[in-house]
C-alpha positions in Angstrom: 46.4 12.2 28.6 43.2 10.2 27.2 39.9 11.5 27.6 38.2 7.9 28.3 39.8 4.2 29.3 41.1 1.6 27.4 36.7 -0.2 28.1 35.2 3.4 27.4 34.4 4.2 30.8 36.5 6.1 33.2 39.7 6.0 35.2 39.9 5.1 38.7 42.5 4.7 41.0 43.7 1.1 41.5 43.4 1.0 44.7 42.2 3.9 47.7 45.3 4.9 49.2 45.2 4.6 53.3 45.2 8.5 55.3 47.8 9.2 57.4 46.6 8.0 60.8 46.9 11.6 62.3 45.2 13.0 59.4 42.6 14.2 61.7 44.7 16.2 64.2 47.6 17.9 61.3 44.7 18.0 58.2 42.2 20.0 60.1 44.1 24.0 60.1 45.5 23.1 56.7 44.3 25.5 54.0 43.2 24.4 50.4 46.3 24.5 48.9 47.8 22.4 51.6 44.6 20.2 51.7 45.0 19.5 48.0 48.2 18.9 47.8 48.0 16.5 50.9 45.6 14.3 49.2 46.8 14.4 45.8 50.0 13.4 47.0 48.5 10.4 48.3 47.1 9.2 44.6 49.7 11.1 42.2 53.7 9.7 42.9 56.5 11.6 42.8 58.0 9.4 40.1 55.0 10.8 37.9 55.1 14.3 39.3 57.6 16.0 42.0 56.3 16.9 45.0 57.6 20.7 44.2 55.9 20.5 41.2 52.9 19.4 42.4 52.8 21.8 45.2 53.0 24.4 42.2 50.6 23.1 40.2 48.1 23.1 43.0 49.1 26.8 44.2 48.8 27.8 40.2 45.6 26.3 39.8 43.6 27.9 42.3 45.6 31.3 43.1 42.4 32.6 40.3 39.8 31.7 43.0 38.4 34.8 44.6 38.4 33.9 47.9 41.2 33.8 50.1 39.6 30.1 51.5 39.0 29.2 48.0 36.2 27.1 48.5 34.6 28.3 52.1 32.4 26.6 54.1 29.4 28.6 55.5 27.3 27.8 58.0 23.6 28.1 57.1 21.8 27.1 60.2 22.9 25.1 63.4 23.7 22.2 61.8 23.8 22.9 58.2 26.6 24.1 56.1 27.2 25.0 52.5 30.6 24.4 50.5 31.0 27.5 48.0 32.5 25.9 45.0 31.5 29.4 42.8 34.5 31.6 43.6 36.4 30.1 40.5 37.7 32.4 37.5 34.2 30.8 35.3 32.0 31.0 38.7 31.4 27.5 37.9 31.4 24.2 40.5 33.8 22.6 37.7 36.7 24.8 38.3 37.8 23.2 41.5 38.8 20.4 39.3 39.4 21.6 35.9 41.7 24.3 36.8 43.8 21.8 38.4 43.5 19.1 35.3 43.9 21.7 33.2 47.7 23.2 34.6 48.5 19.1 34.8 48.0 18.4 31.1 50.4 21.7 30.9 52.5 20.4 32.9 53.1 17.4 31.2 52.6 18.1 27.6 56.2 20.6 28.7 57.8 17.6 30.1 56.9 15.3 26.9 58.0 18.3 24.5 61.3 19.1 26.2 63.5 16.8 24.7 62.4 17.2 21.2 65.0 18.2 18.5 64.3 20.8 16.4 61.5 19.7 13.4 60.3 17.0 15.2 56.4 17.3 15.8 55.6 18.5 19.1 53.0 16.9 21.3 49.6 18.8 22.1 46.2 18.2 23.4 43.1 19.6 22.3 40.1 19.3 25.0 36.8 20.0 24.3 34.3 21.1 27.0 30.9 21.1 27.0 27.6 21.9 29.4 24.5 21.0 30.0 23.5 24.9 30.5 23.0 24.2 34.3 26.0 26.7 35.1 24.2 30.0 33.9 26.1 32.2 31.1 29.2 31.2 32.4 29.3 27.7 32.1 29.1 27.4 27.9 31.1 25.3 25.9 34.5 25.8 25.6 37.4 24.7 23.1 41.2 24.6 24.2 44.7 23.5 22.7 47.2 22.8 25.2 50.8 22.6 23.2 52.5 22.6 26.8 54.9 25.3 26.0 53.0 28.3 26.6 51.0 30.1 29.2 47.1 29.2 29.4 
């Protein structure tokens, strides 16, 4: 729930986890929400996040996508293909991960505000966004509270 680590750069895995060694063969009809929640699951444990919930989470964060592949792949010459990461509610590249980090820091701002009694100070989470302009009208800066018990 921190922007930046503890050295000021940024967080990366510990280690790479290993692929399943038929990953090949039972990956390759899988669609995006399966995809993602295949390879997540291999970085983000169940004693963190339920598998359920996860599988939600994913499904939640990219049922806004306008495209029934969510990010298709289309082929631009013989050889050549192009990944269309634009079909996301902003039209933006960034919403294939921010709509997922997004419903996550939900997700567990909820789980840390469950179990407070009444009056006590709930947790929240205020994220500020910001662009270079690259993105077109679309991709302007943006200011959020999550408080983790409400719809986004």
């Amino acid at each position: 729930m921190t922007g930046l680590a503890p050295n000021g750069g940024l967080y990366i895995p510990e280690s790479i986890p290993t692929l399943p060694s038929n990953w090949k063969e039972t990956w390759k009809s899988l669609s995006f929400h399966e995809l993602s929640f295949r390879i997540l699951s291999l970085f983000i444990p169940t004693s963190s996040i339920p598998a359920e919930d996860l599988a939600e989470i994913v499904l939640r964060s990219y049922s806004t996508f306008r495209h029934e592949q969510t990010t298709p792949l289309k082929q631009v010459d013989e050889n050549e293909f192009v990944l269309e990461l634009f079909h996301g509610p902003t039209f933006a590249f960034k919403d294939v991960a921010l709509q997922f980090l997004g419903n996550v820091f939900e997700y567990c701002l909820k789980r840390k505000n469950a179990n407070l009694k009444e009056g006590e100070a709930r947790h929240k989470l205020t994220v500020v966004g910001a662009t270079s302009g690259d993105t077109g009208r679309y991709g302007v800066s943006s200011f959020g509270q999550f408080w983790g018990d409400t719809d986004l």
